[in-house]
VEXMIMI-738984 format. One record per residue (C-alpha): residue number from 1; residue in one letter; x, y, z. Coordinates in steps of 0.1 Angstrom, whole numbers, plus 5000, padded with zeros to 4 digits. Layout:
N
seq_type_c1_c2_c3
NUM_a_X_Y_Z
...
//
This chain:
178
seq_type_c1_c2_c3
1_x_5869_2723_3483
2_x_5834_2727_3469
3_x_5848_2753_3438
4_x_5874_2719_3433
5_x_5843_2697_3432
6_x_5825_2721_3409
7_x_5850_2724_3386
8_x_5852_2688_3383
9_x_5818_2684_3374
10_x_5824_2712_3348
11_x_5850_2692_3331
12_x_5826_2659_3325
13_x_5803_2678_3312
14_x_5829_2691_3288
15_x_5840_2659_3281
16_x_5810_2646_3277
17_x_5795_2671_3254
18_x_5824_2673_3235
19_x_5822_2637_3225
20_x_5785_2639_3219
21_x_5796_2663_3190
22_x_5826_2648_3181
23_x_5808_2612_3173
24_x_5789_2597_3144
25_x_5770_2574_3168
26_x_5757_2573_3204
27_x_5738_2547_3219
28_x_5725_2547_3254
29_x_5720_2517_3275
30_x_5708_2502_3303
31_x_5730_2481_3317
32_x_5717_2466_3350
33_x_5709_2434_3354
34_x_5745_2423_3335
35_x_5772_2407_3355
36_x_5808_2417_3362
37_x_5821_2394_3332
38_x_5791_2401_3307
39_x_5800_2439_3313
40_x_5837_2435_3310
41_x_5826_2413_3279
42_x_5812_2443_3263
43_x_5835_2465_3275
44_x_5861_2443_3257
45_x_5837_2444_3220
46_x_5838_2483_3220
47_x_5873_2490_3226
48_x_5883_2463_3200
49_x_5861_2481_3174
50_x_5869_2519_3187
51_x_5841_2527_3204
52_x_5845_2544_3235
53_x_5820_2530_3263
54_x_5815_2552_3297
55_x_5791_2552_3327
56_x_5783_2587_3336
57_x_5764_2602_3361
58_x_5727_2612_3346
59_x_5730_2646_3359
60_x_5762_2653_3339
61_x_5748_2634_3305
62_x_5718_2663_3308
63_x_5739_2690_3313
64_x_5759_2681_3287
65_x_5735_2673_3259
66_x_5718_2701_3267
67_x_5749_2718_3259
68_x_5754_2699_3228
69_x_5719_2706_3216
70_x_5701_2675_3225
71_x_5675_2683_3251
72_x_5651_2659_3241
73_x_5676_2638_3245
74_x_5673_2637_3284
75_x_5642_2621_3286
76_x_5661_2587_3281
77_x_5683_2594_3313
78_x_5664_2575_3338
79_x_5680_2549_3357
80_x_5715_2535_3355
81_x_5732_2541_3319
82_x_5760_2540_3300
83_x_5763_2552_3272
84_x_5789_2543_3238
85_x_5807_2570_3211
86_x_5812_2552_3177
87_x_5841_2582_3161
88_x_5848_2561_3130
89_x_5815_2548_3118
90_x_5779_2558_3125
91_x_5771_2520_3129
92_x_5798_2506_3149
93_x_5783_2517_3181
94_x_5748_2503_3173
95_x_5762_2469_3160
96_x_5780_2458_3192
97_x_5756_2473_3210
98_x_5724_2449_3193
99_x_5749_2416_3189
100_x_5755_2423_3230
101_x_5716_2425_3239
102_x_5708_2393_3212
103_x_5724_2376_3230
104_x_5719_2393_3271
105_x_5688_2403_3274
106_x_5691_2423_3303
107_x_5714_2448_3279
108_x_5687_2472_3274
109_x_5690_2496_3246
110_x_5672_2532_3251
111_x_5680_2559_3220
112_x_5711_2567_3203
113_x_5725_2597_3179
114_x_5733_2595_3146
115_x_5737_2619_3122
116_x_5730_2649_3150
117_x_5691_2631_3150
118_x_5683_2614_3181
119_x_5671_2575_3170
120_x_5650_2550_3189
121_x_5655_2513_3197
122_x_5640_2502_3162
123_x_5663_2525_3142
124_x_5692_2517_3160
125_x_5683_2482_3154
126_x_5678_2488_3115
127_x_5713_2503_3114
128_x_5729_2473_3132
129_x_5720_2452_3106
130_x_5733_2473_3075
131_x_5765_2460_3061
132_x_5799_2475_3075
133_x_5809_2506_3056
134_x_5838_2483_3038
135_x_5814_2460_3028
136_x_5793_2489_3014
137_x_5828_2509_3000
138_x_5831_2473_2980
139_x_5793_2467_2970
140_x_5791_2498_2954
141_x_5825_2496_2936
142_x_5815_2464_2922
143_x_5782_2478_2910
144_x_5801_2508_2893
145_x_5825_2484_2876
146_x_5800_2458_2864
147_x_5791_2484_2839
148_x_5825_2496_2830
149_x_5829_2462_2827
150_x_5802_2453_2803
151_x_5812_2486_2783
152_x_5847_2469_2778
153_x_5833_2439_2763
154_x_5811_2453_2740
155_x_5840_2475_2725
156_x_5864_2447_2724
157_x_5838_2428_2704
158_x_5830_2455_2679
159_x_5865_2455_2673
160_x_5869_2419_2670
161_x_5840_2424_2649
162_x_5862_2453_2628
163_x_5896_2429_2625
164_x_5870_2399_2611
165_x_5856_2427_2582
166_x_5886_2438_2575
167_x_5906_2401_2573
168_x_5879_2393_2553
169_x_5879_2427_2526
170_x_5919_2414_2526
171_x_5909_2377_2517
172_x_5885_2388_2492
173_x_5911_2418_2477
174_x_5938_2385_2475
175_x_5916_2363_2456
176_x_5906_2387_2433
177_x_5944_2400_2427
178_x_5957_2360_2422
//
């Protein structure tokens, strides 16, 4: 029974590592204080963006970042936590995460991962507000086409330009032929 238990514990560790690697962005939380409908609330906003939202046992989460490499990490892991895996974007997780806790203060934000760097309150709150990485995809396409853009102009107008000079070498070559 106690080598079943064991092994169990093993396994979330695993797991738990395994997403700390796997994701762009972590962000710890303290939840307490939040009601059953404020936390299934928030449940709710992670799944619909992909973020995966657990509440693991402390002693598991430090086992398993020390595993991943985050040690320092552990320092966080007081109290009751939970803690969400943004996969997709590094930003997701903190944006949720800072639009929840504007709006419930008792949704208290501790550290997150980005990058493989461990990030405090103020940094994950800096990332929350960037633009969505669509909106960034498009903001820097539209910067690389306004010149492109502006390029295309300018040669369509020296060859405007070029048609005008000749027309008028034509006009001028008519005149002096009638």
């Amino acid at each position: 029974m106690r080598d079943k238990v064991l092994e169990e514990k093993k396994q979330i560790v695993e797991e738990i590592k395994e997403k700390v690697e796997k994701a762009q962005g972590v962000v710890l939380v303290d939840y307490r204080g939040l009601n059953v409908e404020e936390l299934t609330q928030l449940r709710r906003n992670y799944k619909e963006a992909g973020v995966d939202y657990k509440v693991y046992k402390n002693t598991m989460m430090r086992f398993a970042f020390k595993d991943a490499g985050f040690e320092e990490f552990n320092q966080y892991l007081i109290g009751p936590n939970a803690i969400a895996f943004g996969f997709d974007d590094p930003v997701q997780a903190a944006k949720i995460t800072e639009e929840f806790a504007k709006k419930h203060d008792k949704l208290e934000i501790k550290a997150g991962i980005v990058d493989g760097k461990i990030i405090g309150i103020d940094e994950i709150k800096s990332l929350a507000n960037l633009p969505s990485k669509e909106v960034l995809i498009a903001q820097t396409l539209a910067g690389l086409n306004g010149p492109i853009a502006g390029f295309a102009n300018v040669l369509q107008g020296t060859i405007r330009n070029l048609v005008y000079g000749l027309n008028a070498v034509r006009e001028k070559q008519e005149g002096v032929e009638a």
